[in-house]
Each structure stands twice: as structure tokens, then as C-alpha cells.
C-alpha positions in Angstrom: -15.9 -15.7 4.2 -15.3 -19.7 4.6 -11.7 -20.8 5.1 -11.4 -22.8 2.0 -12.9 -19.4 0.2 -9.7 -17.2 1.4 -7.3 -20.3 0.0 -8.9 -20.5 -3.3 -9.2 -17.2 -3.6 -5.4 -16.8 -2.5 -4.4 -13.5 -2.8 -4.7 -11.1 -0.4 -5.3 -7.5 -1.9 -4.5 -4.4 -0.1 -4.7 -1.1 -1.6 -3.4 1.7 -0.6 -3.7 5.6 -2.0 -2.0 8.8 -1.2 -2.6 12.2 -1.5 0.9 14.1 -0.6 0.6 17.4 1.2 0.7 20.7 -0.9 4.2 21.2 0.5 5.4 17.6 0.1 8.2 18.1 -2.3 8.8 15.9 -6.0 12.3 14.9 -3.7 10.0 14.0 -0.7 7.2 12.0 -2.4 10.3 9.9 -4.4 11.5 9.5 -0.7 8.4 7.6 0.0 8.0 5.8 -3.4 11.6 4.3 -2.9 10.6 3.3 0.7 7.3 1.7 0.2 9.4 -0.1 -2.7 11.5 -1.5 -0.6 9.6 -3.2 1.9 9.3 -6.4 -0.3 12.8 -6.9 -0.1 12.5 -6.6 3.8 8.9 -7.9 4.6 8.5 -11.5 4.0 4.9 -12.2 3.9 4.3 -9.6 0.8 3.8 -11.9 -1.8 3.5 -9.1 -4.6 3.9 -5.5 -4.7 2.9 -2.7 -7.6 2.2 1.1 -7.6 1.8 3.8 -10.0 0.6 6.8 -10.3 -3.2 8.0 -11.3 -3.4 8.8 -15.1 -7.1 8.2 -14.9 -8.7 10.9 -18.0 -12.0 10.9 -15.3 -12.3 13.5 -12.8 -12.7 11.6 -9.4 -9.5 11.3 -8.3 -9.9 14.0 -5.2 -6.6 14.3 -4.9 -5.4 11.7 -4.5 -2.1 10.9 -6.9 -0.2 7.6 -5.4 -1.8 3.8 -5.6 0.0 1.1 -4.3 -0.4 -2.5 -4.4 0.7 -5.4 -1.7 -0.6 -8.8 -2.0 -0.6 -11.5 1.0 -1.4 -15.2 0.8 -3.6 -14.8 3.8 -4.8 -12.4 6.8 -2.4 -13.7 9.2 0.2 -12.3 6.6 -1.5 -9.2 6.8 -1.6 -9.5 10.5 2.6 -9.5 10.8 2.5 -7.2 8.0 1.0 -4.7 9.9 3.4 -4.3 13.2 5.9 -5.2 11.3 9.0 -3.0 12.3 9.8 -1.9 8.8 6.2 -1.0 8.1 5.9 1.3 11.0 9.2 2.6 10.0 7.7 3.4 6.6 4.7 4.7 8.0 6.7 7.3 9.8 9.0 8.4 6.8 5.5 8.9 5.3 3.5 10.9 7.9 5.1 14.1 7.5 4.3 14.2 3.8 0.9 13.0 3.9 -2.3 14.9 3.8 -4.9 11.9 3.0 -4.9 7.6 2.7 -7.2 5.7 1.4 -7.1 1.5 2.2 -9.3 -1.3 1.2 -8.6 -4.4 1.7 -10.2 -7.9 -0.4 -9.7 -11.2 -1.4 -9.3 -11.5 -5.1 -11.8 -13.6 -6.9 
């Protein structure tokens, strides 16, 4: 993608789904909902942040129960995002708990 594609474009989608382990606990996947949630507060470069959980009527979830939402203004957002120190804190609240993730990652048009 050109450069003045990713600024028009200017938002900076990445998805990410969970599937919790059979033993993860209601109390330990709230754990993790109130920690993603507050990384906003903490992270600078997320731009916007949304999650909820699947209530899709179709059968293809696999599992998978958790979406959550963080927008960036551009990849080298995503790029501090990533390492950040907060993030990898997250990440290892989450681990424990989780059996499966799904990411994708795209520019909205």
C-alpha cells in the first residue's frame, strides 16, 4: 500500500479474538476484559478501542467468545504498541487463560 493510501485511509485496524481455556474462570476472563480495557488509558498511540462478546446466531464461531478492537493512526503506532511495556504486561495476565487468538490486522477503507 502507497503512503498517502495508509493516511487517507487513517485508521489502523487490529482485531483481536479469544477463546478462554475450559478452566478459565467467569472471574478470570473479567480479569482480562478489565485489563485489555485499560490499556487506552495507559497506551498512547491507541486511537480507539471496542470489544464485545460473539452473539453471532451462525455457527462458525469455533470457539472463539472475546473480539476486541484497537485502532492506530498508523504502523509505526502499531509498532510501539506492540513492545510496549503495558502490552506485554497484558499479554502475560492473559496467557494463563488462553487456549486460542486470532489477529488480523487492515487499514480501513
Amino acid at each position: 500500500m502507497q503512503a498517502e493510501e495508509k493516511e487517507s485511509a487513517g485508521k489502523l485496524r487490529h482485531v483481536v479474538i479469544f477463546k478462554f481455556k475450559d478452566s478459565a474462570t467467569p472471574q478470570d476472563i473479567k480479569k482480562v476484559e478489565e485489563a485489555f480495557g485499560e490499556l487506552p488509558k495507559k497506551i498512547s498511540q491507541i486511537k480507539e478501542y471496542e470489544w464485545g462478546t460473539n452473539n453471532s446466531p451462525e455457527m462458525f464461531a469455533k470457539g472463539f467468545t472475546h473480539c476486541f478492537l484497537v485502532t492506530f493512526a498508523s504502523e509505526e503506532d502499531r509498532a510501539a504498541y506492540l513492545p510496549h511495556p503495558e502490552h506485554v504486561k497484558f499479554v502475560e495476565l492473559l496467557g494463563p487463560y488462553l487456549e486460542e487468538a486470532f489477529v488480523i490486522d487492515y487499514w480501513a477503507k
